[in-house]
N, C-alpha and C positions, 0 to 999 in steps of 0.2 A: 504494500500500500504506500501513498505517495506522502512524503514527509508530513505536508500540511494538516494531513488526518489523522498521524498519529501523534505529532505533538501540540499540546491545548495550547500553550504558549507561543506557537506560531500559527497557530489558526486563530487568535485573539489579537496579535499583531498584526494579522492582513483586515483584519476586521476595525481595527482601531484606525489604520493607515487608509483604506476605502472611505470611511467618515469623515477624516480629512482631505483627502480630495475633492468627496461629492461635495461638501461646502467651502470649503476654504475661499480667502483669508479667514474669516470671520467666524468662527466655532468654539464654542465653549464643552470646556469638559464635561459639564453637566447633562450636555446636549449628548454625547459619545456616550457616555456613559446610562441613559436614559435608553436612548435605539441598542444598546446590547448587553444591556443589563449586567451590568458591573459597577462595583462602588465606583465612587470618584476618587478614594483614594487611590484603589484599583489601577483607573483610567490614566492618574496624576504621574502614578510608580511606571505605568507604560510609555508613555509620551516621554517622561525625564531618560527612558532608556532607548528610545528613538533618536530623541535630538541628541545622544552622548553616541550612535550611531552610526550617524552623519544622514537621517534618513528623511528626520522631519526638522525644518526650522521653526524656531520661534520666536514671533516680532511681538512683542506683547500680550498680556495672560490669556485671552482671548483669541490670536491670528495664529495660527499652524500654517505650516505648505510643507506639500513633502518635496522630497529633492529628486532627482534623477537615476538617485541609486536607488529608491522606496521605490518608484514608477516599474523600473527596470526588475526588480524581487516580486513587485503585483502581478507584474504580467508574466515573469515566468511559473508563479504558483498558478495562476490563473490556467496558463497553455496543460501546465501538470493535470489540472483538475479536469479537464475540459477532454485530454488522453483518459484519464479516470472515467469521465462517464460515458465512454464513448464503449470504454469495455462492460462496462455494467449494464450499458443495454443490450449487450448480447448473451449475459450471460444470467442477469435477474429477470425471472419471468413475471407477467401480469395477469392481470385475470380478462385480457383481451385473447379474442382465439389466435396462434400462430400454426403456421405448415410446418410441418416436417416432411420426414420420409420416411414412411413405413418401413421396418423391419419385415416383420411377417405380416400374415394378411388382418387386420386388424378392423373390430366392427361399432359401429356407431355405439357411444356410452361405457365403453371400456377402456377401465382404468391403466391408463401407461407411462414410463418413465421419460425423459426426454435427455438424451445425452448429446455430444459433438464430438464427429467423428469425421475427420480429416475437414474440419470446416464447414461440417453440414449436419443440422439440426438431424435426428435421429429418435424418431417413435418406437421403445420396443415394450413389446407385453408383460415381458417377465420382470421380478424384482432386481432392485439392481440399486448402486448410488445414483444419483438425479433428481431431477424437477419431476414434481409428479402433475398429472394431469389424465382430465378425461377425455376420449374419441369424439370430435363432435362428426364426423361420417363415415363413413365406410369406407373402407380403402384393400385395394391389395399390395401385394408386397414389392415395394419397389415405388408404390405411387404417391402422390404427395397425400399429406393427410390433414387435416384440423384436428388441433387441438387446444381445450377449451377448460377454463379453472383451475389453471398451470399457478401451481405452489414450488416456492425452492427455488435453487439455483444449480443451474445445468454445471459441474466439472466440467474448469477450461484452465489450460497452464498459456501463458504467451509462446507465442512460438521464435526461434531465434530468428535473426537476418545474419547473413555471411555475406561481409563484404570481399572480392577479391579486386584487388588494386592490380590495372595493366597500363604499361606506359603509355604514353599518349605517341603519338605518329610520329614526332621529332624525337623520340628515344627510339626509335625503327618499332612500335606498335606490337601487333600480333605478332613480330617476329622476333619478340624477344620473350615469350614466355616458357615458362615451364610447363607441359603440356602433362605430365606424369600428375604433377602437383593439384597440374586443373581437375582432369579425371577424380583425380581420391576424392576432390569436396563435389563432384557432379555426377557420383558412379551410381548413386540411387537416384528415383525419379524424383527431384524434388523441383517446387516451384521455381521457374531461373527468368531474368531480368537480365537488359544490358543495355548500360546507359554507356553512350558511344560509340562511332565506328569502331573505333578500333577493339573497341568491347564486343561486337556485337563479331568482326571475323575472326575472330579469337577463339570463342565458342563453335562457331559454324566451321573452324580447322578443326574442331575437338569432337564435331559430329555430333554437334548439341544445336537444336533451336530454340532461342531463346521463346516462352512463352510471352514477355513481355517486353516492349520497347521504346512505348508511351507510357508514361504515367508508373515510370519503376517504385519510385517511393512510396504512391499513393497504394499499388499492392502490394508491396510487403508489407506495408503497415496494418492493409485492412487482413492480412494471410495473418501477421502477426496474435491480432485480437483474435483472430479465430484458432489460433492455437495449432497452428500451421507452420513449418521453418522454410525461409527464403534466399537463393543464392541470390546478390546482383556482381554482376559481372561489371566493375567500372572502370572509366581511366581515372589516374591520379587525379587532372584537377574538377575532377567533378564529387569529389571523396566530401570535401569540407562542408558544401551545402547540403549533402545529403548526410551525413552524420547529425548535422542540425536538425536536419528536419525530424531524423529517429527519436533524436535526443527529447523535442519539444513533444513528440507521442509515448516518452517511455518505453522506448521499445529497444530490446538488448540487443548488442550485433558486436559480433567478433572481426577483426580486419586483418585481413591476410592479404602480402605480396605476392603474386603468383609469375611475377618477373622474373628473366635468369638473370640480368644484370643488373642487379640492387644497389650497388654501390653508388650507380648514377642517377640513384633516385632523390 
């Protein structure tokens, strides 16, 4: 879980430092301290360890702003939070009906579990860990199904991302990779991506086509919540923005050189 949730002390300082933006200059502790219910001595003892921070200024008892480092900590908790609920909806169920797919052949009002298997919602009949829920139609095996008064939460771990790093075309590209090394992380079928030319004939020398070529980041990411692992095949300078981008979804990824001449990296 993501820092902000497990500690009260920084989830009470995104919360004090929000109060001061949405009104600043002009905010009184009293006010802070009223919208989130904590004394004001409370409030007094937060704010004195902000501005000792560098996060919030203060121009008189009454005027707070916060500064560009507090802006910059809101909105990375925020991006955190925002990864947070993006897996929680796929993995906390409601009492709205969702599809799955049938297991076996399954009949309208019977009781089922719902798990995720290789990324895809999964109705089975028998007892098992899962969200439980009941049949709202009739399905065979294989077909999609409704399900309806879904309790629990479906088992999902994140799935990895594996970056491999290939040099860009003024380091001679696909033709300086390690071909052995590429295999060992691409020898099972797993989802693969390749962001680059020279990413993308690097794989296609490896007898691999990439499934993706638009939009790499965007699924790994959503592979990732589903508890799915992703290779992306990248050049060096396209590593930094996409590391970022993992980085602001929470999402884990290992980075492997798969170049034979490293030293010019």
């Amino acid at each position: 879980m993501i820092e902000i949730l497990k500690n009260k002390n920084s989830a009470t300082r995104l919360q004090v430092l929000i109060e001061i933006a949405a009104s600043q200059p002009n905010i009184q502790q009293k006010e802070i301290a009223e919208r989130i219910h904590i004394s004001r001595q409370g409030i007094s003892q937060y704010i004195e360890k902000l501005i000792k921070d560098g996060m919030v200024i203060s121009d008189g008892r009454s005027r707070y702003t916060v500064t560009n480092k507090a802006t910059n900590w809101i909105l990375k908790n925020l991006r955190e939070l925002d990864g947070y609920t993006s897996f929680i909806r796929k993995v906390v169920t409601s009492i709205t009906t969702s599809a799955a797919i049938a297991e076996e052949d399954i009949n309208k009002g019977q009781p089922v579990i719902l798990v995720m298997e290789n990324g895809i919602l999964v109705a089975k009949s028998h007892p098992g860990p899962g969200a439980q829920g009941i049949a709202a139609t009739d399905a065979k095996k294989g077909e999609d199904v409704g399900i309806a008064n879904i309790e629990g939460i479906v088992p999902l771990d994140y799935g990895k991302v594996i970056i491999l790093t290939v040099p860009t075309i003024e380091k001679d590209g696909s033709r300086n990779i390690d071909m052995d090394k590429l295999r060992s992380f691409t020898k099972e079928k797993i989802l693969t991506g390749a962001i680059g030319i020279e990413a993308l004939v690097t794989l296609k020398k490896a007898g691999i086509e990439p499934r993706y070529f638009y939009g790499v980041a965007e699924a790994a990411i959503e592979a990732s919540y589903s508890g799915i692992p992703f290779i992306i095949v990248s050049t060096n300078d396209a590593v930094p923005d996409l590391i970022k981008n993992l980085k602001q979804e929470n999402v884990a990824y290992d980075l492997v050189d798969i170049s034979l001449n490293t030293e010019n990296e």
